[in-house]
C-alpha positions in Angstrom: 2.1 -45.8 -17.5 4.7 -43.8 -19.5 1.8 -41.6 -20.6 0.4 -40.7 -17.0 4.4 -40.4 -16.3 4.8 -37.5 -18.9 1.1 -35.9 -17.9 2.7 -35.9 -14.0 5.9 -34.3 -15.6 3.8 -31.7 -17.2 2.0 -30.8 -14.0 5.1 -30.9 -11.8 7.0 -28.9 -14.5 4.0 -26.1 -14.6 3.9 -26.1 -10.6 7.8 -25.4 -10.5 7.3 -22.8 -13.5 4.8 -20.8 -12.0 6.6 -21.0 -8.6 10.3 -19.5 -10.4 9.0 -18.2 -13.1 5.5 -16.7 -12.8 5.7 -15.6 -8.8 9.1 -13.8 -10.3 7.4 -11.9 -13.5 4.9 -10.9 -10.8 7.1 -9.1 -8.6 8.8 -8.1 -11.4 5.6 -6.4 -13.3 3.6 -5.0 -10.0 6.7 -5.0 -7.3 9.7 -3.8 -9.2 10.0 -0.6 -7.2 9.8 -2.2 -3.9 11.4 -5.5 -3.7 13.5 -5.1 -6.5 14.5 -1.7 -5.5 17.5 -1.8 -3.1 17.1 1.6 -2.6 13.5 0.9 -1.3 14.7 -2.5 0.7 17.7 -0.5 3.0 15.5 2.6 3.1 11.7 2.3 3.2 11.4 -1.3 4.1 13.1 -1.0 7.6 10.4 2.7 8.1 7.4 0.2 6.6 8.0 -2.8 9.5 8.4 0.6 11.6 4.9 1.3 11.3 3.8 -2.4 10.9 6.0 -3.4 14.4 3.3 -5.4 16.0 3.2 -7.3 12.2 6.7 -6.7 11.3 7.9 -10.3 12.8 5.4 -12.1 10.7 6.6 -10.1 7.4 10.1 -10.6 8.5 10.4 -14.3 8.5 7.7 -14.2 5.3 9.8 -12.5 3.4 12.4 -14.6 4.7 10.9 -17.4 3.5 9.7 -16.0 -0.4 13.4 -15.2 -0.6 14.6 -18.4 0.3 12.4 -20.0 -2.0 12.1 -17.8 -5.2 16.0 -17.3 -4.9 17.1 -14.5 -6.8 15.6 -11.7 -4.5 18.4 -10.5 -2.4 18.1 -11.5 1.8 20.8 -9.2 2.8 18.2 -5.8 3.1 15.6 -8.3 5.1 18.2 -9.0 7.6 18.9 -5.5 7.6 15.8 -4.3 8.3 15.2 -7.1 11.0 18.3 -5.8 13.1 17.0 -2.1 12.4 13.4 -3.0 14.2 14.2 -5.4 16.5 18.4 -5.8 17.2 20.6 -7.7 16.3 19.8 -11.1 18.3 16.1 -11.1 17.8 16.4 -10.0 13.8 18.7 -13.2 13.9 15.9 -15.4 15.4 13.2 -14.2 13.2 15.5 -14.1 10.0 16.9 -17.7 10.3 13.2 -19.1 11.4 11.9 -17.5 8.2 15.5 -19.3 6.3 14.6 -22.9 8.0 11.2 -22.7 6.5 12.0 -22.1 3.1 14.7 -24.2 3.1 12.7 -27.0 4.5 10.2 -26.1 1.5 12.8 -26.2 -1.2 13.9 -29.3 0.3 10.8 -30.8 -0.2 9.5 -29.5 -3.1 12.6 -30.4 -5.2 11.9 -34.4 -3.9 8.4 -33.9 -4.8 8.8 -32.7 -8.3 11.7 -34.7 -8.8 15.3 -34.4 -10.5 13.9 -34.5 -14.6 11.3 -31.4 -13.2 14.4 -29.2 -11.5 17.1 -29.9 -14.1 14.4 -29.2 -17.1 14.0 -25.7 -14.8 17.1 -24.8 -13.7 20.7 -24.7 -15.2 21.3 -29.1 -16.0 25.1 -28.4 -15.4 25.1 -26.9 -12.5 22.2 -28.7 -10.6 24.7 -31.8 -11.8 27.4 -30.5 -10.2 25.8 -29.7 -6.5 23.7 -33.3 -6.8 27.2 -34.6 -7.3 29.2 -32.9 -4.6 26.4 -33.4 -2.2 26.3 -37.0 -3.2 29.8 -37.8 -2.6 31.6 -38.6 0.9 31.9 -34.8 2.2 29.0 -33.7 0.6 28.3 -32.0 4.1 31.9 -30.5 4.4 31.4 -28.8 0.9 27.8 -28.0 1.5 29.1 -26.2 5.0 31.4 -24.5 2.7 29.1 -23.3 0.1 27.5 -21.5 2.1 29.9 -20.0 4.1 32.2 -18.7 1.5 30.9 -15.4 0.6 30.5 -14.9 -3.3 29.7 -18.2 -4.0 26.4 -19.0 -5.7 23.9 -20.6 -3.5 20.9 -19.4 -5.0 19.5 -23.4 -6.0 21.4 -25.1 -3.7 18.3 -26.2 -1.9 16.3 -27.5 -4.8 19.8 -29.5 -5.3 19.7 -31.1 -1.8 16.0 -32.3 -2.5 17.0 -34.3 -5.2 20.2 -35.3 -3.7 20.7 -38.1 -1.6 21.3 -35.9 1.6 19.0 -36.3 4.6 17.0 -33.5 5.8 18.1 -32.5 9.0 22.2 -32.8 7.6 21.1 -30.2 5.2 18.8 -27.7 7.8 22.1 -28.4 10.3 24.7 -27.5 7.9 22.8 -24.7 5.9 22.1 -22.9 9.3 25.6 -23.0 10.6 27.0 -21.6 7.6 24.7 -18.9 6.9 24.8 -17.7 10.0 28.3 -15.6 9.8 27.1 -13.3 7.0 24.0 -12.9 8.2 25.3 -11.4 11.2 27.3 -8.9 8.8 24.0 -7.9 7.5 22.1 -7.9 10.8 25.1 -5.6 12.4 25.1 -3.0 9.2 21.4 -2.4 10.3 22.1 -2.0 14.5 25.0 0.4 12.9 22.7 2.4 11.1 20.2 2.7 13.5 22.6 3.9 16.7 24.1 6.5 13.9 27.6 4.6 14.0 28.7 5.3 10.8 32.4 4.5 12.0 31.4 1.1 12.5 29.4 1.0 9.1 32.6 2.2 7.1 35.0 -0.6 8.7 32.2 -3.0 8.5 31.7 -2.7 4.5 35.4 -2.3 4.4 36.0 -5.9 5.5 32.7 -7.0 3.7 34.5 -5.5 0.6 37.8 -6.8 0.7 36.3 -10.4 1.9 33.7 -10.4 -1.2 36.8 -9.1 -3.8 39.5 -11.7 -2.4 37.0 -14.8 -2.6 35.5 -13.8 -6.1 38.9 -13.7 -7.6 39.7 -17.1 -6.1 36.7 -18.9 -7.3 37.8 -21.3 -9.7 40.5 -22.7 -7.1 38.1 -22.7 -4.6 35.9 -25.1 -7.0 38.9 -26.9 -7.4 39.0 -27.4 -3.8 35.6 -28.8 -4.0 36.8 -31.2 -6.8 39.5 -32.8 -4.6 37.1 -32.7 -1.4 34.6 -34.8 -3.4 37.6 -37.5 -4.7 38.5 -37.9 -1.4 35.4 -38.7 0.0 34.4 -41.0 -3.6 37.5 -42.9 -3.0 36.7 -43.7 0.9 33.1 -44.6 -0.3 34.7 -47.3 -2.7 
């Protein structure tokens, strides 16, 4: 038994690998001055859909989905190009459809592979330190938060809900909701751009800016935040 448990380590540790790490040097080797070119992603990309329209949702909520999953590609210039081809409501639709999916996915695969798998993967300390807050009384509260905050890490945050002991649908619900306020800031910088309102743009990155700064240098008391959240809610659970 402990034998076929290592082999199935192996295996899950090898399918996680090539997911993060092989689908990654892929892009990186073949795709490096597309979809890691931000130049290309706020420029070309929203002129490629362009020509693509009647595929352009599909690709949309695909690349939606890659980004969610795979986690270090940027989902900001998707959105963007959404709300450039389509406006701002229906680039909403098609980018959080394409965010559910690979959240769900993440989700899944993290409780398929298992915690020794995504900790052996991904950074121990901080997989840890989601598992735990997501774990704990207000694990929903802090997830809300997580998410919301701008400038806050979120890129493994799925893979720690899959091996947390968080339900599903609490984690879809919460993820969605708060998501959803900076997507918006990306869909609107791509309606701006295409209806030449570059007014609009200026006061729009502006606030982006100042939001991005003001959070970034309050990190660590915002993780202290999370620390007392998490004792409260331990100390109801007791």
């Amino acid at each position: 038994m402990e034998k076929k448990r290592k082999i199935f380590l192996i295996f899950r540790l090898v399918l996680l690998g090539f997911i993060l790490i092989g689908i990654p040097l892929i892009i990186l080797i073949k795709y490096r001055d597309t979809l890691l070119n931000s130049a290309w992603l706020t420029q070309e990309l929203p002129i490629f859909l362009n020509r693509y329209k009647n595929e352009a949702a599909f690709i949309i909520i695909g690349l939606q989905i890659f980004q969610i999953i795979i986690c270090f590609l940027p989902g900001q210039p998707i959105q963007f190009a959404g709300s450039y081809i389509f406006g701002v409501l229906k680039g909403y639709i098609l980018s959080i459809v394409g965010a559910i999916i690979g959240s769900i996915i993440t989700f899944y695969l993290a409780k398929v592979l298992g915690r020794e798998a995504i900790s052996t993967l991904f950074n121990n300390e901080k997989i840890d330190y989601y598992r735990k807050k997501l774990n704990s009384g207000k694990g929903l509260t802090i997830l809300f938060l997580i998410y919301f905050i701008p400038g806050l890490p979120k890129d493994i945050l799925g893979y720690a809900a899959g091996i947390s002991d968080m339900n599903i649908y609490s984690f879809i619900f919460i993820s969605t909701l708060g998501r959803t306020p900076a997507m918006f800031g990306s869909l609107l910088l791509g309606h701006f751009l295409k209806t030449n309102n570059y007014v609009a743009i200026g006061i729009l990155s502006l606030i982006t800016g100042i939001i991005l700064i003001f959070f970034f240098s309050k990190r660590q008391s915002i993780y202290n935040f999370f620390d007392r959240i998490e004792e409260r809610g331990r100390s109801k659970n007791v």
